[in-house]
N, C-alpha and C positions, 0 to 999 in steps of 0.2 A: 617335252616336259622335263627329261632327266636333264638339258642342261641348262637351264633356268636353277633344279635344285641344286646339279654342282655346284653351280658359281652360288648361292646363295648359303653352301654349306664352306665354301672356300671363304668366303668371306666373314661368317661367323667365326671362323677358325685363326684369320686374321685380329678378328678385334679380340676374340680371348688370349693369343700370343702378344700381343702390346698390353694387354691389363696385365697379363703376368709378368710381362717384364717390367711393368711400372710401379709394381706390388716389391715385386726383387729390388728396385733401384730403391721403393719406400724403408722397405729392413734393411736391405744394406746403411742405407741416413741413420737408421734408429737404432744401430748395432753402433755405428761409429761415433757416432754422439751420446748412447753410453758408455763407450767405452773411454769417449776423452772425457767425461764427468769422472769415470770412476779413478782415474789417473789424475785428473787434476784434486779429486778427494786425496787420493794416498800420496799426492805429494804436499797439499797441504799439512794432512795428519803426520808425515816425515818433518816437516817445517815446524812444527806446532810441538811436537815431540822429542827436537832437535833445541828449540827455545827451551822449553820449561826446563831441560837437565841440562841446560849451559850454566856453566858457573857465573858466563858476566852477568846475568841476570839475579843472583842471590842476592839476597839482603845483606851487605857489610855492615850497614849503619842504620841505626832507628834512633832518632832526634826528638826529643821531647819539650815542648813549648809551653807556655802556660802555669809551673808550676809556683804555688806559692804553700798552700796548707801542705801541700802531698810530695814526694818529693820523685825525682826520674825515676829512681829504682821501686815506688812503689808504682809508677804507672806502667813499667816494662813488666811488673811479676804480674799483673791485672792484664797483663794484652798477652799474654802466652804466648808469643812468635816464636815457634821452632828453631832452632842453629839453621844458616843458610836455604832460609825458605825462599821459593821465586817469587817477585816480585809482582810476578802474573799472574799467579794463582792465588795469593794472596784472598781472604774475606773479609774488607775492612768493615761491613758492617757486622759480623762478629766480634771483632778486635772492639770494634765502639762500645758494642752490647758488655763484652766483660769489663772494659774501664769502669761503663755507666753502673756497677753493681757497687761501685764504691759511693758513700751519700756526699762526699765533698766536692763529687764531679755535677758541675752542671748542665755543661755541651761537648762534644768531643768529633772530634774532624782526622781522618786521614787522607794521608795523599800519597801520593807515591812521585820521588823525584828518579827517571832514568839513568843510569841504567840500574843502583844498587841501592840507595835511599830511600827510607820510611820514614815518614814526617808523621807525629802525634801533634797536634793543637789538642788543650782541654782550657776550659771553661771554669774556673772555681765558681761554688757560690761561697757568697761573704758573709759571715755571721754577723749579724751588728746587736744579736744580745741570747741571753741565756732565759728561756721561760721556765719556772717552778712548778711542774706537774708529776703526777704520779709519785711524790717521792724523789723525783731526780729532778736532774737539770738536762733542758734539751737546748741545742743550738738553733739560732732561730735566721733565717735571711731575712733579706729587705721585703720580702712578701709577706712575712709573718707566718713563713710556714716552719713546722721544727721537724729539722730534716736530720739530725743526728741529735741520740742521747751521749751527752757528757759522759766520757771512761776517764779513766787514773792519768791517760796520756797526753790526753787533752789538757792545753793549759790555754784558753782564750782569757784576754784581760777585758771581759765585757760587762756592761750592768746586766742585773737581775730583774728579770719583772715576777711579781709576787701577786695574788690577790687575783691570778686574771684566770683560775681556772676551781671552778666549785663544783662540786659534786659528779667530775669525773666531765663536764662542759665549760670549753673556753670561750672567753668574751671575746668572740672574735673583733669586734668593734674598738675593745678598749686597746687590744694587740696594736692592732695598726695605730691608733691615736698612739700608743707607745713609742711603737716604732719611727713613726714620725716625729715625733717632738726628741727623739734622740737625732736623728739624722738632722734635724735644724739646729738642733745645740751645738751638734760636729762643726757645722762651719759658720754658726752666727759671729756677726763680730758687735752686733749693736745693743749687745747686754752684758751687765757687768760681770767678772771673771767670780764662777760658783763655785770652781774644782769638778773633778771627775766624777762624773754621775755613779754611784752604785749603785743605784737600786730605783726602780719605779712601781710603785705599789697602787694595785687596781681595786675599787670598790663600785661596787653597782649603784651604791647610795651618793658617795663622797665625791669620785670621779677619780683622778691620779695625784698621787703625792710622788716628789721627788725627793731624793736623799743623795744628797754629794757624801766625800770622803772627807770633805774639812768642817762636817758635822751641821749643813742646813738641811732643813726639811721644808721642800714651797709645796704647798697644797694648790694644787693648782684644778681643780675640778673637771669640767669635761671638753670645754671649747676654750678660743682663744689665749694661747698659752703665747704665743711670738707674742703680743699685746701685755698680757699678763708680765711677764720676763724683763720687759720694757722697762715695767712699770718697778723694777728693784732698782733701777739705776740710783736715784736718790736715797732709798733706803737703807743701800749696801754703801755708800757715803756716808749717809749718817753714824752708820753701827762703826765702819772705820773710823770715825772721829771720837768715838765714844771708847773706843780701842773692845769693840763688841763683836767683831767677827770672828775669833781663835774659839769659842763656847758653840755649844751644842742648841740652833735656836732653830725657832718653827715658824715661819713665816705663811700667813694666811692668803693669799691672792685671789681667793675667792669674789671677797665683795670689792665692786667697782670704785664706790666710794670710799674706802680706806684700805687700810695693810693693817692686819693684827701682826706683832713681833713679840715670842714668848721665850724668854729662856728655860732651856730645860737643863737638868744635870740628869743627863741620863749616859746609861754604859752601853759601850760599844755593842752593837748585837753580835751573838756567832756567828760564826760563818761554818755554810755549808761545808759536810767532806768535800775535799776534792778542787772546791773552789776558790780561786784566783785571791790577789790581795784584794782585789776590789768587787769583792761582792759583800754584799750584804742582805741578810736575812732577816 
């Protein structure tokens, strides 16, 4: 019987020295493979560390695109770039966020060209008129939205819309028909020449009247105005024959069946502080 249990204790003794050694061969793997992790971390972090305080990587140059109202030097004071910041640590969408706090910007884009270059792209938006509220004058986009009030420095040569905002609420509806019938005026060519629009003046009742600079006034109501505008081709023929366009007249375009044409002697209205030669109030 003892030697049945030697051999059976030799052999236990066996398989626990092969699990130990196979234990020993497992930590020795998982010693050496963290320890090439932790070497190829700290040579990373040397590389990485080694990048960002190199000089070729600094910014020499920041290139500004897009500018038309605003000019470089105010979109470089709005992006705060430090002297010789790298190029790789850089946060362009910080940089975006401070341009965007100015209201003339619309969209704003950086890039980064290798090894030293910062590219700004912006976006304007385009004012295509001046809206009368509160007291002031606000600049208005092709959306009809008013995204800056009128200051001393501002000199836009835009028409005024008048009438479209009562008791502290704008006609959002008449804005746009504004807006639109100025953007067609921009490049219509199949109506006779009116002069420069100064002012379009909104009524809830009446609809929109127009007021050029060479002293017409077209009442133009609330729809069909391309149509409407058409329809002075003859009119503005006649009045030039009658030597009737230099005078101050009120042309009715309302009713389909005719044109009222009234002379008025009327004087120039004021003009707002601050606003342009071509506004009117």
């Amino acid at each position: 019987m003892k030697k049945p249990f030697r051999l059976r204790f030799e052999a236990k003794k066996n398989r626990l020295k092969r699990h130990a050694d196979e234990v020993l061969r497992e930590i020795g793997r998982a010693l050496l493979l963290t320890g090439g992790i932790a070497a190829v971390t700290a040579l990373l972090l040397f590389g990485f560390d080694l990048t960002i305080r190199s000089s070729t990587l600094s910014i020499r140059e920041t290139v500004v695109r897009g500018c038309k109202e605003l000019t470089e030097k105010d979109i470089l004071t709005l992006a705060a770039i430090r002297p010789a910041a790298n190029i790789l640590t850089l946060n362009p969408d910080a940089i975006a966020r401070r341009i965007r706090t100015n209201p003339w910007i619309r969209e704003v884009f950086i890039g980064r060209e290798f090894p030293d270059r910062l590219v700004i792209v912006i976006r304007e938006r385009k004012a295509v008129a001046l809206l009368q509220k509160q007291g002031g004058l606000y600049l208005l986009d092709s959306n009809g939205a008013p995204f800056k009030r009128m200051e001393s420095g501002d000199e836009p040569n835009l028409p005024v819309l008048t009438g479209l905002v009562r008791e502290g609420i704008t006609d959002e509806a008449l804005v746009m028909k504004s807006i639109a019938l100025l953007i067609y005026l921009a490049d219509a060519k199949d109506i006779p020449a009116i002069g420069a629009v100064s002012e379009v003046h909104g009524n809830e009742t009446f609809g929109l009247s127009l007021f050029t600079e060479t002293g017409l006034c077209l009442q133009l109501g609330f729809d069909g105005y391309e149509n409407k505008l058409k329809r002075l081709i003859p009119v503005m023929a006649d009045l030039d024959r009658k030597n009737m366009k230099t005078g101050f007249l009120l042309i009715d375009l309302n009713d389909p069946t005719k044109i009222n044409v009234q002379q008025r002697n009327i004087l120039e209205p004021a003009r707002p502080v601050g606003a342009g030669k071509r506004y009117r109030m």
